[in-house]
C-alpha positions, 0 to 999 in steps of 0.5 A: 470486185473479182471473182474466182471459181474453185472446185475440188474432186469432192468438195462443192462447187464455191465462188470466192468474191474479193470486195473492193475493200480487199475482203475475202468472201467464199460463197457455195454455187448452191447459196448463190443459186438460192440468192438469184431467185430471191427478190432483192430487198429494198430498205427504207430510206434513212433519216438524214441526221445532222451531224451537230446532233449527236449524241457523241458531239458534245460542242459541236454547233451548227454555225451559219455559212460563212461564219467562223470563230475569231482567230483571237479565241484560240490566242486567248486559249493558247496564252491562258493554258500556258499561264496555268501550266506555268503557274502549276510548274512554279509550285513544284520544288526543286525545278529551278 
């Protein structure tokens, strides 16, 4: 994080602090001042969630260690799409 003091003839003292994620924060002396003296605030911890419970993941599972779908599933997928899209296609007239 970089800092960078500026001051103008009638404007206050400020501080500009760059995050590490490239933004651009301009903090007056007096609101940083007023901050120093403030104890810190500590927040709870949070509740570590699983990731398969979402409420926006509808089919993820949680498989156990080491366990992984055949490779034959996303085969069958993959011919049965194509089947269903060419059987769709074969009743469009005037393609063939």
């Amino acid at each position: 994080m970089t800092t960078q003091h500026t001051s103008g003839s009638k404007a206050a003292a400020t501080k500009i602090i760059t995050t590490n994620t490239g933004r651009i924060l301009r903090v007056s002396a007096d609101a940083e001042a007023g901050a120093a003296n403030t104890p810190p605030v500590t927040t709870p911890p949070t509740a570590i969630a699983d990731p398969a419970r979402r409420a926006d993941v509808l089919f993820r599972v949680r498989r156990d260690e080491g366990h992984e779908i055949s490779a034959w599933w996303m085969i069958g997928a993959f011919l049965a799409t194509s089947g269903l899209v060419i059987l769709l296609l074969s009743g469009v007239p005037g393609i063939a």
